[in-house]
Backbone bond lengths (Angstrom), bond angles and torsions (degrees), N, CA, C in turn:
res aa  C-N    CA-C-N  psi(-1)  N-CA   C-N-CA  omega(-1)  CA-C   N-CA-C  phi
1 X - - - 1.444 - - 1.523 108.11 -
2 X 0.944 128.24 135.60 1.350 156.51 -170.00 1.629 108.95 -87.49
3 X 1.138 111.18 98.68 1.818 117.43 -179.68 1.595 112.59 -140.40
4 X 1.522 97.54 126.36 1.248 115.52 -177.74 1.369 120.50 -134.30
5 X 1.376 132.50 117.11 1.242 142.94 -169.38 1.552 105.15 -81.04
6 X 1.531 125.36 127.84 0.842 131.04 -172.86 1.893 128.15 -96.67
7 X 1.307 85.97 -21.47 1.747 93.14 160.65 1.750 100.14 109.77
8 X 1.441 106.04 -41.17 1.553 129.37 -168.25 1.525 78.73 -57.22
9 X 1.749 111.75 130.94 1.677 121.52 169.43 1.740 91.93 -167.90
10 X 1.360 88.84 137.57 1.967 104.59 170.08 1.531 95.69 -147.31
11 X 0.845 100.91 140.90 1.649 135.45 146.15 1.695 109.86 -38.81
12 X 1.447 127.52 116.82 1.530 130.43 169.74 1.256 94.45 -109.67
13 X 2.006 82.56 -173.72 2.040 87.78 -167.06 1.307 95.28 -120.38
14 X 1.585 116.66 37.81 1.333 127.41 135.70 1.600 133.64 -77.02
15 X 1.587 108.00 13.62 1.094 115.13 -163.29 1.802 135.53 27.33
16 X 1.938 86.05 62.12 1.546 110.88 -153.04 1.830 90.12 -147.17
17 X 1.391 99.14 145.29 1.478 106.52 -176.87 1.757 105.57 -92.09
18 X 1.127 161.25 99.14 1.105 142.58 164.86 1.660 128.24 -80.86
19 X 1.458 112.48 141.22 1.428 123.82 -167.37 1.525 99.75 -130.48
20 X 1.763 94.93 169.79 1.154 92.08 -169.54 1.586 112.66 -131.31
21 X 1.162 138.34 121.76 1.546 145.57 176.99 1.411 124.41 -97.77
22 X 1.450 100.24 138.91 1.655 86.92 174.60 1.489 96.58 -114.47
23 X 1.375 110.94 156.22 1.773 114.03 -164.92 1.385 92.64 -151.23
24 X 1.584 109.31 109.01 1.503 121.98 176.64 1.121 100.67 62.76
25 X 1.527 135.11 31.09 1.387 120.86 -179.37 1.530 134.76 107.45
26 X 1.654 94.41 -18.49 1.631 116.18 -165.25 1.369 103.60 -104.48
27 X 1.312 115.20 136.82 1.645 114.50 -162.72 2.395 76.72 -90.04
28 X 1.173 98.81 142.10 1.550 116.81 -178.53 1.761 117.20 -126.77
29 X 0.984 134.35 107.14 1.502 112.35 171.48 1.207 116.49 -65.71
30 X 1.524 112.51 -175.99 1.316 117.33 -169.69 1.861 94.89 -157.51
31 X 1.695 129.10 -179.56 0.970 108.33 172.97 1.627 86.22 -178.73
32 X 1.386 90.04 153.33 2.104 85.08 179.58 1.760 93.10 -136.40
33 X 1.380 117.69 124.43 1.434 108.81 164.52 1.589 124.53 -40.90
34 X 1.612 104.68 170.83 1.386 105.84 167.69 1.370 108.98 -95.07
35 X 1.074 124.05 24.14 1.782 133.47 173.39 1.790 106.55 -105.98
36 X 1.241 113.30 -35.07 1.683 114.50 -178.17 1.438 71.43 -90.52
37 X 1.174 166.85 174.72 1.576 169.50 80.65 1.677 102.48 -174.00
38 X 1.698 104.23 -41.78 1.832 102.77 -161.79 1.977 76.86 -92.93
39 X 1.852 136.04 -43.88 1.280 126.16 172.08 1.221 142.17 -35.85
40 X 1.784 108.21 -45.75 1.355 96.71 -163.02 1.925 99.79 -131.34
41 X 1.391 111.62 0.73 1.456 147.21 178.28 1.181 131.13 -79.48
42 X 1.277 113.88 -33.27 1.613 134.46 -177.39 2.211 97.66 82.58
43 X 1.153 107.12 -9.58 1.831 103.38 -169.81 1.617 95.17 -37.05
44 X 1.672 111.55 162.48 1.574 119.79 -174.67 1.364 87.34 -172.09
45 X 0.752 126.48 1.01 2.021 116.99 155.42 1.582 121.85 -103.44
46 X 1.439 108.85 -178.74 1.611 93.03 169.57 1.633 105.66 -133.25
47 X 1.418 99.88 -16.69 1.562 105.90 171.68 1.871 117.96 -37.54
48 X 1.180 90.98 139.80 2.181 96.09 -178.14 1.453 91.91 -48.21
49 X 1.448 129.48 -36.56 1.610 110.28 -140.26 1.947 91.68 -103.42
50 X 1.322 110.72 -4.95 1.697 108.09 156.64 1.146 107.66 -99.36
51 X 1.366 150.93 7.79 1.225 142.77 -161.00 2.057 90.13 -117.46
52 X 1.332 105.44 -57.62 1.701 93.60 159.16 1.452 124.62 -52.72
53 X 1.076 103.26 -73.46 1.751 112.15 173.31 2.059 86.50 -18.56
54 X 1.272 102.95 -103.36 1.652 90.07 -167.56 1.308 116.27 -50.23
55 X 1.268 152.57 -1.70 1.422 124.31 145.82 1.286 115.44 -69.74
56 X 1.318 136.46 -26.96 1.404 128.59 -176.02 1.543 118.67 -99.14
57 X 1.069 101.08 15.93 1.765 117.22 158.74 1.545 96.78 -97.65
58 X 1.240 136.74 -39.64 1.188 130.16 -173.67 1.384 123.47 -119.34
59 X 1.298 93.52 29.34 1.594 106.01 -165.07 2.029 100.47 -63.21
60 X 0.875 122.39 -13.84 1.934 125.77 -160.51 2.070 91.80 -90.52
61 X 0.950 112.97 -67.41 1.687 125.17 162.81 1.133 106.96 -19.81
62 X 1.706 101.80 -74.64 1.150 105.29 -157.05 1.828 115.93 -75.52
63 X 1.500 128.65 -25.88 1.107 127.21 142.14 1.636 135.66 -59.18
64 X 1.624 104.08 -1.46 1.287 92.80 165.21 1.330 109.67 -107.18
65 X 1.386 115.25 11.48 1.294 115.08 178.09 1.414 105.14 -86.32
66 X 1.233 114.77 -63.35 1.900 127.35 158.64 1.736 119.86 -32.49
67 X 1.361 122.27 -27.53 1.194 129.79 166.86 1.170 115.47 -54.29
68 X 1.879 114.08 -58.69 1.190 129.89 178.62 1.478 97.04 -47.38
69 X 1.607 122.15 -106.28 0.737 118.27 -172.61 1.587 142.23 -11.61
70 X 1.504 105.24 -58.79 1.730 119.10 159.89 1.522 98.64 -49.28
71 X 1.132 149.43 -14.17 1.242 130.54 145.00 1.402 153.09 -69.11
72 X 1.359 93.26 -19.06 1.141 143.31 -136.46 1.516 93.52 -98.00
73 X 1.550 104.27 -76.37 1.688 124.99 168.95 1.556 124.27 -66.15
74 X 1.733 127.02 -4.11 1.040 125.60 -136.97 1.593 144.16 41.93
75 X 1.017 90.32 47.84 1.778 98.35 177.52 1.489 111.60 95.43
76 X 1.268 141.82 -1.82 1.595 123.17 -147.56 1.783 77.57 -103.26
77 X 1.231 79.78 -157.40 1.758 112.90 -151.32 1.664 89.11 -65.08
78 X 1.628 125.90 176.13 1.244 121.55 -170.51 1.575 104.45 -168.55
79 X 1.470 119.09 107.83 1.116 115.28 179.54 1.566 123.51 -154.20
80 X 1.521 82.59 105.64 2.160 130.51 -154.64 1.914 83.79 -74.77
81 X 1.225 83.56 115.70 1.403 117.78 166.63 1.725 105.91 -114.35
82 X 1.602 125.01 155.83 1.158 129.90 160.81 1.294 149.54 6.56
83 X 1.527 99.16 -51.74 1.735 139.93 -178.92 1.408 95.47 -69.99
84 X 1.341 124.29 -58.56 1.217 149.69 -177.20 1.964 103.03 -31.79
85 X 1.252 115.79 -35.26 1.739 114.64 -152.54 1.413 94.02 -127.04
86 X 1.832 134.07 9.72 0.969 127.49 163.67 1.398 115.98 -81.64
């Protein structure tokens, strides 16, 4: 399967980072709580612009964590909570 991280990531007011994948071609979101981010991340803010800041220190992890999974499910949507990085 064919997976490519697209770079495209914002901050929601799910207090969740969202990213973006393309899988076989198909642009896919992706999204990691602010509980796997403040868990396994060191994050300690909740503001969007600390909630990026720590995904893009760990942005490689944390897409190989989403890889798995996007494999995992066949391509659909993907959203890595805590459980996810044990």
């Amino acid at each position: 399967m064919s997976i490519e991280f697209t770079g495209r990531r914002h901050a929601v007011a799910a207090a969740r980072v969202a990213f973006e994948a393309s899988v076989q071609g198909k642009d896919v979101w992706c999204s990691i709580s602010m509980d796997a981010l403040n868990d396994h991340f060191g994050n300690t803010g909740t503001s969007s612009h600390e909630l990026i800041k720590t995904f893009e220190a760990n942005r490689l992890r944390i897409e190989d964590a989403a890889r798995r999974v996007l494999e995992q499910n066949g391509g659909q949507s993907v959203e890595l909570e805590t459980r996810d990085f044990d």
